[in-house]
C-alpha angles and dihedrals in degrees: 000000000000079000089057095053092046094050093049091041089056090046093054089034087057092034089061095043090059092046088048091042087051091044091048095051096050089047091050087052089051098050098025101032085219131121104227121201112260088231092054092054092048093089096043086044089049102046088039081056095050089041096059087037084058099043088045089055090052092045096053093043079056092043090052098045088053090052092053087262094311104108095123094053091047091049088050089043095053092063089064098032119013082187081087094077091059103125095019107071100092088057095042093044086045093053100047097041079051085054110044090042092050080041098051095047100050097038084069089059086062095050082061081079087077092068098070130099103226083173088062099036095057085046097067093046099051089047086049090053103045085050097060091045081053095048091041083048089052093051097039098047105005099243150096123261117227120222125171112234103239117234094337095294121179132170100230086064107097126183117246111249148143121330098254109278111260118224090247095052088048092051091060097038089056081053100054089038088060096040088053084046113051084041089053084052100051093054101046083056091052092044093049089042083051090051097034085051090047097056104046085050084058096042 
């Protein structure tokens, strides 16, 4: 059982990471007019993921605490008689509006992972590496190890790329990135209420 719920909760947890990494990438072509490599947008999508499950998580303890600890039977409840929530709304709203602002700031810290050069990056530790084989073959068998230099590869060559993302640039980008989410979610859910309708129209 605990397997099964691994496994789904690595599926959704891989299944938002693609939608945020999609979102981030058409919000960085709107404020940077520039195409970014899917690859290159995976670590900023994961940590933004792990980010807003934190902060949920935050919001809904609030929200709980708020219920008297029966924030899972009002949001049930709500399905079959929106009238539950009467009284509740300012802490629920509060805590939501809390959550998206706090969200929407630090998410653009985690767009800053896009300025870094990971070619670069895994450049200088592969050069740092093979040093150190060369410097373990030397003292072991004092000599130097040849090695070819591929393609005429050198560090100092850098791959031409975006300007770095300013933080006003990544705040509105953050913006744009939740906007296409949240619009991404709510039409997977109407899609999947459409489906789930249909087939118990069927059954």
């Amino acid at each position: 059982m605990w397997l099964l719920i691994a496994l789904v909760a690595i599926l959704v947890f891989l299944l938002l990471v693609v939608i945020m990494d999609t979102s981030m990438k058409l919000a960085l072509m709107i404020t940077t007019l520039y195409n970014y490599d899917t690859k290159k947008l995976f670590i900023p999508a994961m940590l933004t993921v792990i980010l807003w499950t934190i902060l949920l998580i935050g919001c809904f303890n609030t929200i709980n605490t708020s219920l008297d600890n029966n924030a899972i039977d009002v949001i049930f409840s709500m399905i079959f008689d929106k009238t539950v929530i009467d009284g509740h709304q300012t802490e629920i709203i509060k805590a939501l509006a809390s959550a998206f602002l706090i969200g929407t700031i630090l998410q653009s810290f985690t767009y800053y992972t896009v300025n870094i050069n990971y070619q670069k990056l895994t450049g200088t530790v592969r050069f740092s590496f093979k040093k150190m084989i060369n410097a373990i073959f030397r003292k072991l068998f004092k000599k130097e190890l040849k090695s070819k230099k591929a393609n005429g590869y050198s560090l100092s060559e850098v791959e031409i790329g975006p300007k770095k993302l300013t933080f006003l640039r990544a705040i509105i980008t953050s913006i744009i990135s939740i906007i296409i989410t949240v619009l991404v979610c709510i039409s997977l859910f109407v899609i999947g209420t459409l489906l789930s309708d249909k087939v118990i129209s069927i059954l």
